[in-house]
C-alpha positions in Angstrom: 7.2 -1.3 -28.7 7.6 -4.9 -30.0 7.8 -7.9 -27.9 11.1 -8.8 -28.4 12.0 -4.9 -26.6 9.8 -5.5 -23.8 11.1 -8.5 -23.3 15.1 -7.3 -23.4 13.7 -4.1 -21.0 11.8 -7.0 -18.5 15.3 -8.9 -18.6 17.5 -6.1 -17.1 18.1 -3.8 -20.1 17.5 -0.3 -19.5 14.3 1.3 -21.5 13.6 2.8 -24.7 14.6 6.4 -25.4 10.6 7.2 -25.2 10.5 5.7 -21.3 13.7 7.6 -19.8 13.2 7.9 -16.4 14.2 10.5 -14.3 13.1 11.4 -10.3 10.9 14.4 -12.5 8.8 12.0 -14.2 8.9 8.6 -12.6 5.5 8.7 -11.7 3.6 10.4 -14.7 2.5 8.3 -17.6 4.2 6.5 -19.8 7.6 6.7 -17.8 5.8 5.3 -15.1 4.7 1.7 -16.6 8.8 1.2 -16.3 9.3 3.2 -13.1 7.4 1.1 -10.8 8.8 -2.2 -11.9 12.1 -0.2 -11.2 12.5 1.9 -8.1 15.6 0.7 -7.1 17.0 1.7 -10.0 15.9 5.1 -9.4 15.9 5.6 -5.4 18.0 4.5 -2.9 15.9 1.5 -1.1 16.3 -1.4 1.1 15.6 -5.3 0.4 13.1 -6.9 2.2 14.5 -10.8 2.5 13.2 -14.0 1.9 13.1 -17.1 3.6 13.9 -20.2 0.7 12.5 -22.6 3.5 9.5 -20.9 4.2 8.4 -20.4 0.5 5.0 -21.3 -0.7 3.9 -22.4 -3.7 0.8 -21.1 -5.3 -1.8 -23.4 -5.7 -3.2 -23.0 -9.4 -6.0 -23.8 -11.2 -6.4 -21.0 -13.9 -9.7 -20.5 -15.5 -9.8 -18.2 -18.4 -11.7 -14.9 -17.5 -10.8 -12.9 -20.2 -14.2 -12.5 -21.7 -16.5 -12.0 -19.0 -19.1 -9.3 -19.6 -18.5 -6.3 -16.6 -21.3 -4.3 -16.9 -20.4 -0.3 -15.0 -22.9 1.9 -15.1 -23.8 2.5 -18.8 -21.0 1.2 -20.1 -19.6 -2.3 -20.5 -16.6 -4.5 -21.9 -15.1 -7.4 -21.2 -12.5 -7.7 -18.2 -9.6 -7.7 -20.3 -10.4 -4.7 -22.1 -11.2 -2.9 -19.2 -7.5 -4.0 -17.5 -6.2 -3.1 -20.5 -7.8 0.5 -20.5 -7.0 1.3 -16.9 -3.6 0.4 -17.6 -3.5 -2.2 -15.0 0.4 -4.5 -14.9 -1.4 -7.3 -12.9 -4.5 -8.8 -11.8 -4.8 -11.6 -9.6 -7.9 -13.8 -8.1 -7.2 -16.2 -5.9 -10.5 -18.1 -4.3 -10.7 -20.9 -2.2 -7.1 -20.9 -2.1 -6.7 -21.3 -5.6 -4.9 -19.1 -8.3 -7.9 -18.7 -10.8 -7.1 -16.3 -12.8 -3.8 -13.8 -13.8 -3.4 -11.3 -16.1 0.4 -9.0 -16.7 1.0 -6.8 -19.0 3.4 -3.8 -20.0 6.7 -4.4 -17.9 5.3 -7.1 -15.2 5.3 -10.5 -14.5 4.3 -12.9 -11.5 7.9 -12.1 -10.1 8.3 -8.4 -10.9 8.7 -6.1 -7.5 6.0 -3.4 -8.5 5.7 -0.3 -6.3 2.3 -0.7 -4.0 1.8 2.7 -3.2 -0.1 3.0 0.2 -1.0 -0.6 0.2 2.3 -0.6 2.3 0.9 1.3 5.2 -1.7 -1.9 5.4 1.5 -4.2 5.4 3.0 -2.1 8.0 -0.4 -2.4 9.8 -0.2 -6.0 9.8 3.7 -5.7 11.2 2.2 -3.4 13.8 -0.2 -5.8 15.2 2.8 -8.2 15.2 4.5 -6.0 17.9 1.6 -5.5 19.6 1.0 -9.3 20.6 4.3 -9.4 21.7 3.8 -6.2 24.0 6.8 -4.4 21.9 4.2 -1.6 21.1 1.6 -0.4 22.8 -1.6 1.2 21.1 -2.5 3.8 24.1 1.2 5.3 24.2 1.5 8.7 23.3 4.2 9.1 19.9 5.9 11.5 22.1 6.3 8.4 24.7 8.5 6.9 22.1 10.1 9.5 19.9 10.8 12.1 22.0 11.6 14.1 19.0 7.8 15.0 18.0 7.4 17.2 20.9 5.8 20.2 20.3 4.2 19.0 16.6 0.7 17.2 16.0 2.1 14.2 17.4 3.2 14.8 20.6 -0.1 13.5 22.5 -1.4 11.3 19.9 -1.6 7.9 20.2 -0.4 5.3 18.4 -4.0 4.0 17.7 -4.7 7.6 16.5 -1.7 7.0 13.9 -3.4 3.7 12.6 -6.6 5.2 12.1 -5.6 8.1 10.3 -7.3 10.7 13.1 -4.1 12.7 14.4 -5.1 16.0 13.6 -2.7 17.9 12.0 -2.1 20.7 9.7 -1.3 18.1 6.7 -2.7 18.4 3.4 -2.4 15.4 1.3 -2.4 17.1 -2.0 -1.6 15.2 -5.0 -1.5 17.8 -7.4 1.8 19.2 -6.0 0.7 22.5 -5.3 0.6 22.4 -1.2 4.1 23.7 -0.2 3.7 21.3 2.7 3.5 18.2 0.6 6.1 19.5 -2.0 8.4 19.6 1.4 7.2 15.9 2.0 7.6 14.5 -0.8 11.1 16.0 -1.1 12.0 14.7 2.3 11.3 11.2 1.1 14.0 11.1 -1.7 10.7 10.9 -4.1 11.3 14.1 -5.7 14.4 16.4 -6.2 14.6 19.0 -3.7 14.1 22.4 -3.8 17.3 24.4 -3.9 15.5 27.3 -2.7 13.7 25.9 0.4 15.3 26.3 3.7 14.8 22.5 4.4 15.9 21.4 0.9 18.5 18.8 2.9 16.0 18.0 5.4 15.1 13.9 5.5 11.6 12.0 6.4 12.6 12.4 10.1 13.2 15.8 10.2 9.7 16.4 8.8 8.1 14.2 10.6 9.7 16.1 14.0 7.7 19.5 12.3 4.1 18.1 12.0 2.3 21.3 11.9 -0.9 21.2 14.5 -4.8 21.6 13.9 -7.0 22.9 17.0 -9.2 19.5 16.4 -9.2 17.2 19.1 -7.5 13.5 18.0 -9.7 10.4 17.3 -12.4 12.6 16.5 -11.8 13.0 12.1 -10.3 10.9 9.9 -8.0 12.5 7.8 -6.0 11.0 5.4 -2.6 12.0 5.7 0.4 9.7 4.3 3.5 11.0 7.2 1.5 8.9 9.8 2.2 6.0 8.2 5.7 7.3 7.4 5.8 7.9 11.5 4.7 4.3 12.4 7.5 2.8 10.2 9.4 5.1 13.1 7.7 4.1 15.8 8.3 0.2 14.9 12.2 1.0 14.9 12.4 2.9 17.9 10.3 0.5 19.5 11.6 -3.0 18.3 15.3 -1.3 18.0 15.6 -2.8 14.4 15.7 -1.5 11.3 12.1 -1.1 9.0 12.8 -3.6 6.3 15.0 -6.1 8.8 11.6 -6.7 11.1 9.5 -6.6 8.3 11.4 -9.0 6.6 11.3 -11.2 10.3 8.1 -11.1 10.8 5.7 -11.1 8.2 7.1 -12.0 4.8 9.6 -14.6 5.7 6.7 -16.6 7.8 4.3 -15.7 4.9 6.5 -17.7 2.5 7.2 -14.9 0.1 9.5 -16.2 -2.6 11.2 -13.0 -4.5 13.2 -9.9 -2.5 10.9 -7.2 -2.3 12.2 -3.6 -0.8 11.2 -0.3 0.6 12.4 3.0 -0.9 14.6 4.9 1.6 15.4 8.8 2.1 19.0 10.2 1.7 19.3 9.1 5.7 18.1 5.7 5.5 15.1 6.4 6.8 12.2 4.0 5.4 9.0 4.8 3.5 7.0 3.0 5.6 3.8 4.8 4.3 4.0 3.9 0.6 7.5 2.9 -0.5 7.6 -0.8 -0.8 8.0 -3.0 -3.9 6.9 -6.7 -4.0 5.8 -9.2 -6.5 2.2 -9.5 -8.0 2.3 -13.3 -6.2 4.2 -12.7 -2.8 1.5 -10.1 -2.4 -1.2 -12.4 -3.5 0.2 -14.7 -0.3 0.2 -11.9 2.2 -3.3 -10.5 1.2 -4.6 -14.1 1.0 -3.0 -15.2 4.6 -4.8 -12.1 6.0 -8.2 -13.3 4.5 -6.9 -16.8 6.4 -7.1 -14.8 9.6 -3.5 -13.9 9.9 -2.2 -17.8 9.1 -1.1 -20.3 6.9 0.7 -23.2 5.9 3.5 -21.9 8.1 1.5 -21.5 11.1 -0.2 -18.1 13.0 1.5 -15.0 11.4 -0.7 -12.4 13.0 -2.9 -12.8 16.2 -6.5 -13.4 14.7 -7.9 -11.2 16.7 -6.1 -8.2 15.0 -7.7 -9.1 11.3 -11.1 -9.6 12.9 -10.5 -6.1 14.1 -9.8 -4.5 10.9 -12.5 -6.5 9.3 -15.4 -5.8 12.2 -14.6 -2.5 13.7 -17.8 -0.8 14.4 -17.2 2.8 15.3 -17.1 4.4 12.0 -18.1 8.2 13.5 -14.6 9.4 12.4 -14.3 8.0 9.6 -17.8 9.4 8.6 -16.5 12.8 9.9 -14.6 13.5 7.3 -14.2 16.8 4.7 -15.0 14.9 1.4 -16.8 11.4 1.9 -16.6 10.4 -1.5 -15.1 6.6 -1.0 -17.4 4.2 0.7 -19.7 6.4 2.3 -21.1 3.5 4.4 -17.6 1.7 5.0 -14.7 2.3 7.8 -10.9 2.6 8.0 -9.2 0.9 10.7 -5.3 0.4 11.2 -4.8 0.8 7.4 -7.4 -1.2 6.0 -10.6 -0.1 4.3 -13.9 -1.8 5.1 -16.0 -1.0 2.2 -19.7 -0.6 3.9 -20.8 -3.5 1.1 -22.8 -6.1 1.3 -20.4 -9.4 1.8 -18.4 -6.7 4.3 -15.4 -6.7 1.9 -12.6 -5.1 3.3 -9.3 -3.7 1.3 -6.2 -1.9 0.6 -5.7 0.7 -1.6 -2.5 2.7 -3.0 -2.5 5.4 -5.6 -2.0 4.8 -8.9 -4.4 2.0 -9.1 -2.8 -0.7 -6.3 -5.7 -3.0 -4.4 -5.6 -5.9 -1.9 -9.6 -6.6 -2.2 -10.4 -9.5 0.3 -13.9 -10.8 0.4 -14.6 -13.4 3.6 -17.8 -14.4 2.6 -17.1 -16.0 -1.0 -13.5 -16.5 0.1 -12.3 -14.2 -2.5 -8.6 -12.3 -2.8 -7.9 -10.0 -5.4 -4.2 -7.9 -6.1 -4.4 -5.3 -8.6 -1.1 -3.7 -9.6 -1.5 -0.6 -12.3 0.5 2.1 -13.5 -2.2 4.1 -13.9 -1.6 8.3 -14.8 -4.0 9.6 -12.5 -2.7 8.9 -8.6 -6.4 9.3 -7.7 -9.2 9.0 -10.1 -12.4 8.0 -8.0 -14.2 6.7 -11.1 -11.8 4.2 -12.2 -12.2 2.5 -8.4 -15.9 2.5 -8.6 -15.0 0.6 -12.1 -13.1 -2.1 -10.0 -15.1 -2.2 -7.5 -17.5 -3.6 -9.8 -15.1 -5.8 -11.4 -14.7 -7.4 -8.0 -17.7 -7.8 -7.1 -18.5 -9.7 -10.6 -16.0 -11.5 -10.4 -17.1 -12.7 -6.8 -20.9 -13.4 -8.1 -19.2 -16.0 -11.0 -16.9 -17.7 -9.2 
């Protein structure tokens, strides 16, 4: 593609014939380097508003980081190349409070909503703790307590600090590969994929799945098991509770005071309900200014966003005996997940968010690091590639 048709496609003109994009293929590669700088072109979704008085400017002062040396095991390259070759759309680093280095490729730029995957169940975490320090939601009360309608599923006597820290136990599979009937039905239910014409619940929405969670004999809070519908349920449970809609609060209470400046949204299913657990598009830098408030303890320029004491909490949880109990241990064996966030187990007790297809939030206290990553990569999950970054961040952290 030559520059001057990425360019038309970037102002508004619908893509090439090679990147026609359909609810079949919006998320497999290439269609998908288009598709997640376009969902609401493709699915019904929601706009998360802006504040103009609250905007904040990003504080730049770009160094050129192109050419460092990131040595990975036994291979190395030079960061660029290695964006480039994990098909990443943007790469942030903000430190001190500085913009120090950006990188955009394919169909994004610094204003570009781009799909985040599961990072949004961390943003919904942080809209959680919100509610919770003004006593709107409370984290011992059982789901049932507040949607009566998940009696008799998984949910009925978990809490909603079960919900946060993925250990409801439930008959879930999070299955990727599309085979599990269960997330098929899911999926479907979302308005992600087209329905199934021959499934019994092929007009089913989120809500109605949500109120079928199958159960598991475990007890809760005793195994962490990732499972995407919880998050999808909390985005329910901050309705019901606040009695407003998703992307309305959202909008209220965390990007507006975080001085976002573009609309970003949240995909909806064919009843309006939101995809709280992975459906929201924002810009590379209105991310950059949530992730970096939260490193900020939940503030900035425009005051306290979220109570302290709720970052600190993701950040310093100790009680990582679910987490550890889990059925394959394969991403930070020594780390932690609490309310939505990842803490890693490293050495400078990084802590992150992470969203298929190559999306990360990678804070690091200690060297007062932030880091967004937005990709389009053609793997959802590919284990090696965030092993890759993970030593790109840390690299990054050691030179700066």
């Amino acid at each position: 593609m030559t520059e001057y048709e990425l360019k038309k496609i970037m102002n508004g003109s619908p893509p090439p014939k090679e990147y026609q994009v359909t609810l079949e293929n919006w998320r497999k590669y290439p269609h998908n380097s288009w598709a997640f700088v376009n969902v609401r072109n493709l699915i019904p979704t929601s706009v998360i508003d802006i504040d103009p008085s609250k905007k904040i400017n990003l504080n730049k002062n770009l160094i050129n980081l192109n050419d460092i040396l990131i040595k990975h095991e036994s291979s190395a390259d030079s960061l660029q190349n290695f964006l480039k070759k994990c098909d990443t759309d943007a790469f942030l680093v903000m430190h001190k409070g500085k913009l120090k280095f950006e990188f955009f490729d394919k169909f994004t730029n610094h204003k570009t909503p781009h799909i985040i995957f599961s990072v949004s169940k961390s943003l919904t975490s942080l809209l959680t703790g919100i509610l919770v320090d003004k006593k709107i939601i409370n984290l011992t009360d059982t789901v049932s307590h507040i949607i009566p309608e998940t009696k008799g599923t998984a949910y009925e006597d978990a809490t909603i600090r079960n919900v946060l820290d993925m250990n409801v136990s439930s008959g879930f599979i999070e299955d990727y590969t599309g085979e599990a009937k269960i997330f098929k039905r899911y999926r479907s239910s979302t308005g992600w994929d087209l329905p199934d014409k021959n499934s019994i619940m092929a007009n089913n929405g989120l809500h109605d799945f949500l109120s079928t969670m199958p159960m598991s004999k475990d007890p809760h809070g005793k195994k962490y098991h990732y499972c995407s519908p919880h998050s999808d349920l909390l985005g329910w449970i901050i309705e019901r509770a606040s009695g407003q809609n998703y992307s309305t609060i959202m909008s209220d209470l965390l990007f507006k005071p975080s001085g976002v400046k573009y609309n970003a949204n949240v995909t909806l299913d064919k009843f309006g309900a939101s995809r709280a657990a992975g459906g929201i598009s924002i810009s590379p830098y209105d991310l950059l200014l949530i992730s970096e408030m939260v490193r900020c303890l939940g503030s900035n320029i425009n005051g306290q966003i979220i109570n302290e004491s709720w970052i600190k909490d993701i950040q310093n949880y100790k009680d990582n005996s679910s987490y550890l109990n889990q059925d394959y241990l394969e991403r930070f064996p020594n780390g932690n997940y609490r309310s939505k966030w990842y803490q890693t187990g490293f050495n400078d007790k990084e802590f992150c968010a992470i969203g298929i297809h190559g999306q990360n939030i990678w804070i690091n206290p200690k060297k007062e690091l932030t880091i967004v990553r937005m990709s389009s990569a053609s793997n959802p999950i590919n284990i090696k590639t965030e092993e890759l970054m993970f030593s790109i961040f840390k690299e990054i952290a050691n030179i700066l």
